[in-house]
VOZA-832136 format. One record per atom (N, C-alpha, C, CB): x, y, z; residue in one letter; atom name; residue number from 1. Coordinates in Angstrom, 2 decimals. Glycine has a CB too. Layout:
N
SITE        px        py        pz   residuo   atomo   num
SITE         X         Y         Z         A      CA   NUM
...
This chain:
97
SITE        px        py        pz   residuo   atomo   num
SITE      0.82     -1.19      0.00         X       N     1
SITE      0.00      0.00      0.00         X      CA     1
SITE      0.86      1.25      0.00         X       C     1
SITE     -0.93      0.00      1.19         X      CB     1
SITE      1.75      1.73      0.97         X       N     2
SITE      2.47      2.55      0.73         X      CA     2
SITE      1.83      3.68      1.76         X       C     2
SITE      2.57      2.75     -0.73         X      CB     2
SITE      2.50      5.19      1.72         X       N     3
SITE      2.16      5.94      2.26         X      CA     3
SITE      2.00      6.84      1.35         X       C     3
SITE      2.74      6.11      3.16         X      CB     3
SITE      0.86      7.81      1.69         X       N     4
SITE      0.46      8.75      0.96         X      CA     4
SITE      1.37     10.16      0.46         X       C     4
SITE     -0.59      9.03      1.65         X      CB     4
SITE      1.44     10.30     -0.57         X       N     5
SITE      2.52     11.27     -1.01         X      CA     5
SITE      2.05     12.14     -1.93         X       C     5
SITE      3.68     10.64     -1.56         X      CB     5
SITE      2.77     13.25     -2.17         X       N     6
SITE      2.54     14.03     -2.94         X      CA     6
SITE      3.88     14.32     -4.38         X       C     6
SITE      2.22     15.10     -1.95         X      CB     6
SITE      4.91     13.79     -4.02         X       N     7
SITE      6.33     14.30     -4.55         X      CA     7
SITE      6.40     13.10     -5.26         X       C     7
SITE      7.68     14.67     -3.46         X      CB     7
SITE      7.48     13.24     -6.68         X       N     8
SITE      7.44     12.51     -7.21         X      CA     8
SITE      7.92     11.04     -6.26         X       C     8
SITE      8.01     13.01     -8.26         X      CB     8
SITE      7.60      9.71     -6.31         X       N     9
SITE      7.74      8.70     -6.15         X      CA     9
SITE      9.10      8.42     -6.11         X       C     9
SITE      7.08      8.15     -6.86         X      CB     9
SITE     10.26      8.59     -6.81         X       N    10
SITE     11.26      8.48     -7.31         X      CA    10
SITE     12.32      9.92     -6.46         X       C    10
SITE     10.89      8.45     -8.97         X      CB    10
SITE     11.87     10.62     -6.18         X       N    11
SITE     12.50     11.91     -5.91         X      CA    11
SITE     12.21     11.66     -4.12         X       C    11
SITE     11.63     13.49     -6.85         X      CB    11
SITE     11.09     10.59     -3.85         X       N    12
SITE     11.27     10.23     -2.09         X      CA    12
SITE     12.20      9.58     -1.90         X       C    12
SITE     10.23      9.45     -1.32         X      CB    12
SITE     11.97      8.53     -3.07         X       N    13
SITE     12.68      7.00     -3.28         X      CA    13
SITE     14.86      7.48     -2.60         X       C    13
SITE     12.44      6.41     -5.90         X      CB    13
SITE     14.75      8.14     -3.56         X       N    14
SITE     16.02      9.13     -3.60         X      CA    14
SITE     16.79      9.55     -2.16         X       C    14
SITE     15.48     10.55     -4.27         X      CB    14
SITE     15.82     10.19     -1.77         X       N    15
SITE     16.30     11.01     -0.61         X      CA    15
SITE     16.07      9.76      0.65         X       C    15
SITE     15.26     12.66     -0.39         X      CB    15
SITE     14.69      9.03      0.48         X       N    16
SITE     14.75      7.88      1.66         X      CA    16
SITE     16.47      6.88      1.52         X       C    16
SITE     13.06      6.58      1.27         X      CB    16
SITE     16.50      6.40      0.26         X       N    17
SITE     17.75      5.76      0.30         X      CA    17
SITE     18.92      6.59      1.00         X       C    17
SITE     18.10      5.43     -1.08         X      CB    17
SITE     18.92      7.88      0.57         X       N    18
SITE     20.53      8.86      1.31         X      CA    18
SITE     19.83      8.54      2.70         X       C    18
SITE     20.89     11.21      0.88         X      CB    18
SITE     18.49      8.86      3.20         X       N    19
SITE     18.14      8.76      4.90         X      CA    19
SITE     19.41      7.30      5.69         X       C    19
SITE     15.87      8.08      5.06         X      CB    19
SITE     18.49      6.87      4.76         X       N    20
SITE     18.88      5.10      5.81         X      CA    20
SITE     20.26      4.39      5.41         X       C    20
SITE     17.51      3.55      5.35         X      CB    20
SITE     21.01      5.29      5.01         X       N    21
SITE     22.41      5.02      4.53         X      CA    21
SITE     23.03      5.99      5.45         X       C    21
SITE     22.74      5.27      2.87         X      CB    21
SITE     22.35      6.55      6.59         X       N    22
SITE     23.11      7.38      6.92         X      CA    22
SITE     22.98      6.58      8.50         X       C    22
SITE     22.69      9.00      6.56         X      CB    22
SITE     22.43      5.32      8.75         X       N    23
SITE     22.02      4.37      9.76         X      CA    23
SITE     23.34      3.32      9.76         X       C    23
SITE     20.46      3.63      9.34         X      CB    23
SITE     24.33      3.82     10.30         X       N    24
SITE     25.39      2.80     10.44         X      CA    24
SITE     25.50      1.40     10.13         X       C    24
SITE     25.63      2.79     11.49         X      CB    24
SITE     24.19      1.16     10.70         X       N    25
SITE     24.27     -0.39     10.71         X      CA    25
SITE     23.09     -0.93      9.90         X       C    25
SITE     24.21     -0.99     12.25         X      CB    25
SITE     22.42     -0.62      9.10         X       N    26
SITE     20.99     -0.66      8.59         X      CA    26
SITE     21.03     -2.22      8.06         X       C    26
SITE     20.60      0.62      7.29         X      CB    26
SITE     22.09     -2.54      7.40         X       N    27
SITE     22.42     -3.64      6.96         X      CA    27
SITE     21.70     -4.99      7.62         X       C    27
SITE     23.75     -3.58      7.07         X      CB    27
SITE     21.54     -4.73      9.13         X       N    28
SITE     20.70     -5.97      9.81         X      CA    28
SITE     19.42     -6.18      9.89         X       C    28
SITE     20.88     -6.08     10.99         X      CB    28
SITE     18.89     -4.78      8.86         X       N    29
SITE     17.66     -5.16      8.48         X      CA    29
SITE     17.14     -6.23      7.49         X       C    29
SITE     17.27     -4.21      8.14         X      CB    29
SITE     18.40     -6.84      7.11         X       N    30
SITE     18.31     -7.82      6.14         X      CA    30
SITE     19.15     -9.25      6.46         X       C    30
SITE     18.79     -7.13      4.87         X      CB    30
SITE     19.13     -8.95      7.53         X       N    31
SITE     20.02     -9.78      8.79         X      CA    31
SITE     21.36    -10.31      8.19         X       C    31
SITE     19.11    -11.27      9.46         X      CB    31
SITE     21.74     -9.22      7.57         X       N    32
SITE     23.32     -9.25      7.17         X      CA    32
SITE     24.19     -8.94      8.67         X       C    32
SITE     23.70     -7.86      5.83         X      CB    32
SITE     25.25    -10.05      8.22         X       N    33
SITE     26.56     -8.96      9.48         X      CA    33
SITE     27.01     -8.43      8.97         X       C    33
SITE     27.77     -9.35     10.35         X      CB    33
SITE     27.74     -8.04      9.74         X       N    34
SITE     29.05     -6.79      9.61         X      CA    34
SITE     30.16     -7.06      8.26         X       C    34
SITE     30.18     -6.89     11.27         X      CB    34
SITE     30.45     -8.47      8.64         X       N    35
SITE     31.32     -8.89      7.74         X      CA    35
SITE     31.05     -8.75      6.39         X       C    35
SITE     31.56    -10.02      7.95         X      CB    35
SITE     29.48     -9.45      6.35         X       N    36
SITE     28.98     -9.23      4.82         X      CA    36
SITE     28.83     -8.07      4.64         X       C    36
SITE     27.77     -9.81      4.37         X      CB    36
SITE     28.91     -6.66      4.84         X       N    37
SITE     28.22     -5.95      4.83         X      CA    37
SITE     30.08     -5.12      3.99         X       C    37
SITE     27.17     -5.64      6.40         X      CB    37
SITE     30.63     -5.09      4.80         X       N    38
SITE     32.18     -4.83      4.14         X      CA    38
SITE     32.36     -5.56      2.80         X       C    38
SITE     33.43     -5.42      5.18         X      CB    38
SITE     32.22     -6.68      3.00         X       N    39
SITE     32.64     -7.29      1.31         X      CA    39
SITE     31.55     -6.72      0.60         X       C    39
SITE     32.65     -9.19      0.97         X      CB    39
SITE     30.61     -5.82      0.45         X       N    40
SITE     30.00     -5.32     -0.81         X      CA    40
SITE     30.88     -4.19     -0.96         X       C    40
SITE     28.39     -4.94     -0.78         X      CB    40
SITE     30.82     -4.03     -2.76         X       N    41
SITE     31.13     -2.37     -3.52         X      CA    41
SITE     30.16     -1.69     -2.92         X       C    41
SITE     30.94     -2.13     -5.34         X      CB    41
SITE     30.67     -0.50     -3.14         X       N    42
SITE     29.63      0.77     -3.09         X      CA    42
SITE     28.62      0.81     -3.85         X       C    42
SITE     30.14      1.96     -3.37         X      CB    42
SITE     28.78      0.23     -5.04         X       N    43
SITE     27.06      0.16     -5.94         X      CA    43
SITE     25.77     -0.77     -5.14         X       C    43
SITE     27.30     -0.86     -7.77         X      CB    43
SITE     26.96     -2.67     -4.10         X       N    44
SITE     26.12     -2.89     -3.77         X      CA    44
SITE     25.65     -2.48     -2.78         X       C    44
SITE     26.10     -3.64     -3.84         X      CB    44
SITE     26.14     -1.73     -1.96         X       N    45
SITE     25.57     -1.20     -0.65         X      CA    45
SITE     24.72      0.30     -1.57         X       C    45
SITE     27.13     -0.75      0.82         X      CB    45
SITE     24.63      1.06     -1.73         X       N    46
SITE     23.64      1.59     -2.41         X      CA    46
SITE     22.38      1.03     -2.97         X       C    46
SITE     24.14      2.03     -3.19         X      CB    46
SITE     22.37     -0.55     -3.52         X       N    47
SITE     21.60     -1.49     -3.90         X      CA    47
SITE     20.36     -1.97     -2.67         X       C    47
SITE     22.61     -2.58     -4.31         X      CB    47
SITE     21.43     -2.09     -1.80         X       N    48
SITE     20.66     -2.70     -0.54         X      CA    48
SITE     20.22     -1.60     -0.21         X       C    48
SITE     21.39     -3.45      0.63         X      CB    48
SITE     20.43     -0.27     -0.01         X       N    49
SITE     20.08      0.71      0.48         X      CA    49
SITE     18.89      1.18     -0.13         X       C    49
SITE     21.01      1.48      0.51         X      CB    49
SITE     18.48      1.26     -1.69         X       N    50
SITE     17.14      1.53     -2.31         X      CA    50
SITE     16.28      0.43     -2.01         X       C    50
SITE     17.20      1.73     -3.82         X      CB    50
SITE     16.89     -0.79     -2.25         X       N    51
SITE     15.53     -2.35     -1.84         X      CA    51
SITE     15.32     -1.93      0.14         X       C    51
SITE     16.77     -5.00     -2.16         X      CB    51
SITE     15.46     -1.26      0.71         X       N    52
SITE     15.68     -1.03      2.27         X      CA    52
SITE     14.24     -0.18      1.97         X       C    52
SITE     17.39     -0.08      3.03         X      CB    52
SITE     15.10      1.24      1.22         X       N    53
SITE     14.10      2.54      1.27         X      CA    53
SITE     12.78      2.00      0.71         X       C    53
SITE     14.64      3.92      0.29         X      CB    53
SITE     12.47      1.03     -0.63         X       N    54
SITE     11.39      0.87     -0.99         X      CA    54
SITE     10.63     -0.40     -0.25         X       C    54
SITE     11.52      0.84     -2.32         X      CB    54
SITE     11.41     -0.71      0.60         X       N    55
SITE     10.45     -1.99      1.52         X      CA    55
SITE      9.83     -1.12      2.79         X       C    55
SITE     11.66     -3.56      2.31         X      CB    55
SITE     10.87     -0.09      3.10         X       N    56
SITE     10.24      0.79      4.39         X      CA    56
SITE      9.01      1.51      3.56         X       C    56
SITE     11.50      2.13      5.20         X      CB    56
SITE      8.89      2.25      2.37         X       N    57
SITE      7.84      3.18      1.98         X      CA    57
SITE      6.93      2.12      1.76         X       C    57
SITE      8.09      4.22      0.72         X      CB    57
SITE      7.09      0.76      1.28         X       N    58
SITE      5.35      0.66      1.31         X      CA    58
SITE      5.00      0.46      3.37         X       C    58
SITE      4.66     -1.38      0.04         X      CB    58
SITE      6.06     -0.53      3.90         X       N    59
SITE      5.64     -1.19      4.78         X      CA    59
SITE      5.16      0.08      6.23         X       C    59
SITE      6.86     -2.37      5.00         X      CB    59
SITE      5.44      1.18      5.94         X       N    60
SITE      5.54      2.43      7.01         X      CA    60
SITE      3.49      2.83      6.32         X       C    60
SITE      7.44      4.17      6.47         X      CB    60
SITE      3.22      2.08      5.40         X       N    61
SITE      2.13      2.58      5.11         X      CA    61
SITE      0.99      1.84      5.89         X       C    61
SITE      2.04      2.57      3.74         X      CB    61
SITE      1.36      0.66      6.38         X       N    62
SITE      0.45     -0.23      7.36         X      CA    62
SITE      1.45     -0.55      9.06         X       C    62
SITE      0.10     -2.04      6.31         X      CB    62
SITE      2.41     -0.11      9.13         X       N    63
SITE      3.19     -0.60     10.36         X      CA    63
SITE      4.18      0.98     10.37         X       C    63
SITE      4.23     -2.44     10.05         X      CB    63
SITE      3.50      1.97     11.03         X       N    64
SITE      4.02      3.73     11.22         X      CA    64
SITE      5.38      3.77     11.93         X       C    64
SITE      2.85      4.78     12.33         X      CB    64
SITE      6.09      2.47     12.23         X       N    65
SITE      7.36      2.85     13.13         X      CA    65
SITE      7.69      1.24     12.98         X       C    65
SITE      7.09      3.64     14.98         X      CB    65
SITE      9.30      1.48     12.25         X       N    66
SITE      9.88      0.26     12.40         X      CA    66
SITE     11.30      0.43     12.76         X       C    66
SITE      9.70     -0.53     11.23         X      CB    66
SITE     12.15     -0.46     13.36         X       N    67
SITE     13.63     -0.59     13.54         X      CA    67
SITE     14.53     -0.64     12.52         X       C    67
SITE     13.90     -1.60     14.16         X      CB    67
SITE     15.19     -0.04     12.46         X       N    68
SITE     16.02     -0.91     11.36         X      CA    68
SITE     17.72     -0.43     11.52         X       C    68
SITE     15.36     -0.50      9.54         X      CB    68
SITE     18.42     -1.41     12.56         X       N    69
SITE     19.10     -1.37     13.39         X      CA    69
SITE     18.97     -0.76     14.31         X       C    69
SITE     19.83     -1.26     13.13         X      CB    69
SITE     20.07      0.21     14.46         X       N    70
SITE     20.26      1.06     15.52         X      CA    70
SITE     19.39      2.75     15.41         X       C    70
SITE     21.94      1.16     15.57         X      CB    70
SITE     18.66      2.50     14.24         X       N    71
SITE     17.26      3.65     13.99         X      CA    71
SITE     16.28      3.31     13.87         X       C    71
SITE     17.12      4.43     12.97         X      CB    71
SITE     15.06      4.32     13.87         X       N    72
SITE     13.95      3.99     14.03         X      CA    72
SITE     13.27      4.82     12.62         X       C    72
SITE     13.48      4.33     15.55         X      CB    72
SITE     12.50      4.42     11.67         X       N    73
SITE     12.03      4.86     11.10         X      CA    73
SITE     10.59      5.42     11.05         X       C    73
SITE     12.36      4.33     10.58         X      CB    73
SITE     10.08      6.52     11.17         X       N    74
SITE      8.66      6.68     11.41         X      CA    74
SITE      7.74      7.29     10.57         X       C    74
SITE      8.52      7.26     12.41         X      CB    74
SITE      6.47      7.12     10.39         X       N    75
SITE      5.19      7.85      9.10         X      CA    75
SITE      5.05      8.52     10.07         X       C    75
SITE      3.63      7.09      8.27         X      CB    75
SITE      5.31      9.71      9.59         X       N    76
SITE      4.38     11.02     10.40         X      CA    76
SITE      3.33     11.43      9.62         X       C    76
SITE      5.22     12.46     10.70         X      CB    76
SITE      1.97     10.98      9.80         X       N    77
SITE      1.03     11.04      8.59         X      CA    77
SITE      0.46     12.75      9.09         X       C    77
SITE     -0.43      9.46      8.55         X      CB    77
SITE      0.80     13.02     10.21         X       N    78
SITE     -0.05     14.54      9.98         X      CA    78
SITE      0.72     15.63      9.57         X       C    78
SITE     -0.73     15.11     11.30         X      CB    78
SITE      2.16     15.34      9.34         X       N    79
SITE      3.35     15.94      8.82         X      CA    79
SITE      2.91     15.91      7.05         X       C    79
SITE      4.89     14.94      9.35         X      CB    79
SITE      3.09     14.56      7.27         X       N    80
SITE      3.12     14.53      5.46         X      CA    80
SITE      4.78     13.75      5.29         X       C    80
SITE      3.06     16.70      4.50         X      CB    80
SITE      5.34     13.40      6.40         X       N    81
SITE      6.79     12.96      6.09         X      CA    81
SITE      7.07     11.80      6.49         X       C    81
SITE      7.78     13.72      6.58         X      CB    81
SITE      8.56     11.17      6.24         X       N    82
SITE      8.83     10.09      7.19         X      CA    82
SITE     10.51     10.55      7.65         X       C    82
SITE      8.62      8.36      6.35         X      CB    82
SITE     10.40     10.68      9.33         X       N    83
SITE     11.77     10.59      9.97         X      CA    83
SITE     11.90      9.45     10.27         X       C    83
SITE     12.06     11.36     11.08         X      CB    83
SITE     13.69      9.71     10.08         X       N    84
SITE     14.43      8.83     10.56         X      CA    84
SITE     15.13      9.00     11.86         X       C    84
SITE     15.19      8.61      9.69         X      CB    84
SITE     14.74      8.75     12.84         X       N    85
SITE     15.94      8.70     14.32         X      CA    85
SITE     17.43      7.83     14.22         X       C    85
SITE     15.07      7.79     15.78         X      CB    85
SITE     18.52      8.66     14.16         X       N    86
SITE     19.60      8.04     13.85         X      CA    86
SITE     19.98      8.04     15.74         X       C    86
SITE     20.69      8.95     12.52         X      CB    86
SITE     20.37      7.08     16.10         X       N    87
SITE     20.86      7.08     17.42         X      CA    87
SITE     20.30      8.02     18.61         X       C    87
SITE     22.16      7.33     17.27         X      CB    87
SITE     20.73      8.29     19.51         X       N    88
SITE     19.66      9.49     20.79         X      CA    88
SITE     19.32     10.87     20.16         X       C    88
SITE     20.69     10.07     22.48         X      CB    88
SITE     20.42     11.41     18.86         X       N    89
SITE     20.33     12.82     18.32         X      CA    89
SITE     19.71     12.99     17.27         X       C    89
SITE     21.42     13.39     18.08         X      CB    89
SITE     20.42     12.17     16.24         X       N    90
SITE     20.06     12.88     14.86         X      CA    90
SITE     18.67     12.27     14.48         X       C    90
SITE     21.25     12.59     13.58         X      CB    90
SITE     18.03     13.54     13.88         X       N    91
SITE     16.62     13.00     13.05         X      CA    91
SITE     16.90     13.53     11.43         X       C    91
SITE     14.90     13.89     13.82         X      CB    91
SITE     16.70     12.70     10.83         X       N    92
SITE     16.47     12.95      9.25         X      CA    92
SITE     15.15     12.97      8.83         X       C    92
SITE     17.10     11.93      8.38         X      CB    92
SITE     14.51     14.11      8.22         X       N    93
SITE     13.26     14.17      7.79         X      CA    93
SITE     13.19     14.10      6.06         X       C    93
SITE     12.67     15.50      8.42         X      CB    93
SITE     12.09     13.21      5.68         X       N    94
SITE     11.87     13.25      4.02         X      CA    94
SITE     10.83     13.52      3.97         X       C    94
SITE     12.05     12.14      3.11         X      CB    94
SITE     10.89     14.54      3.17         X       N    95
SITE      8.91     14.78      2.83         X      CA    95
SITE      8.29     14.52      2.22         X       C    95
SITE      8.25     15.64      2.58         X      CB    95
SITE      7.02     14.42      1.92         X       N    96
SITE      6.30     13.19      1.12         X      CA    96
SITE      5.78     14.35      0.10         X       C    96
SITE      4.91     12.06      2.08         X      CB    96
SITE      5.49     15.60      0.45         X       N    97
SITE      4.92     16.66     -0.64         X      CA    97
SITE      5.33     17.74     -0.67         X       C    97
SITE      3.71     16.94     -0.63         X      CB    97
């Protein structure tokens, strides 16, 4: 289903992937370790990083807050956005319109 948006599809897609690449460890959302996570190139960790962003945009559309490692991803549906909580400080916001 997804979450409701206004911006192009592709231009969230975009900015969600830079979000959750900025999650140290995001990688165990796919219950990769560490180890595997080093032996990819940079294309494939960018790879994993868009199949991440487009499994969180539909799944944030029926389940508003998920883990994914050491962050928390959230639908702020009266915003119009989805943050990311990177550790106790940082929040990354993407906007949906």
């Amino acid at each position: 289903m997804g979450v409701k948006h206004g911006r192009e599809y592709d231009e969230i897609l975009k900015d969600l992937t830079e979000a959750v690449g900025g999650i140290p460890d995001s990688y165990l959302f796919f219950e990769m370790d560490g180890g595997e996570w080093l032996l990819l190139s940079p294309e494939e960790k960018l790879e994993v990083h868009e199949a991440l962003a487009e499994d969180l945009f539909y799944a944030l559309g029926t389940e508003p807050v998920i883990e994914v490692g050491g962050g928390v991803v959230m639908y702020d549906k009266a915003n119009h956005r989805i943050n990311l909580l990177i550790g106790d400080e940082e929040l990354t916001v993407v906007p949906l319109i």
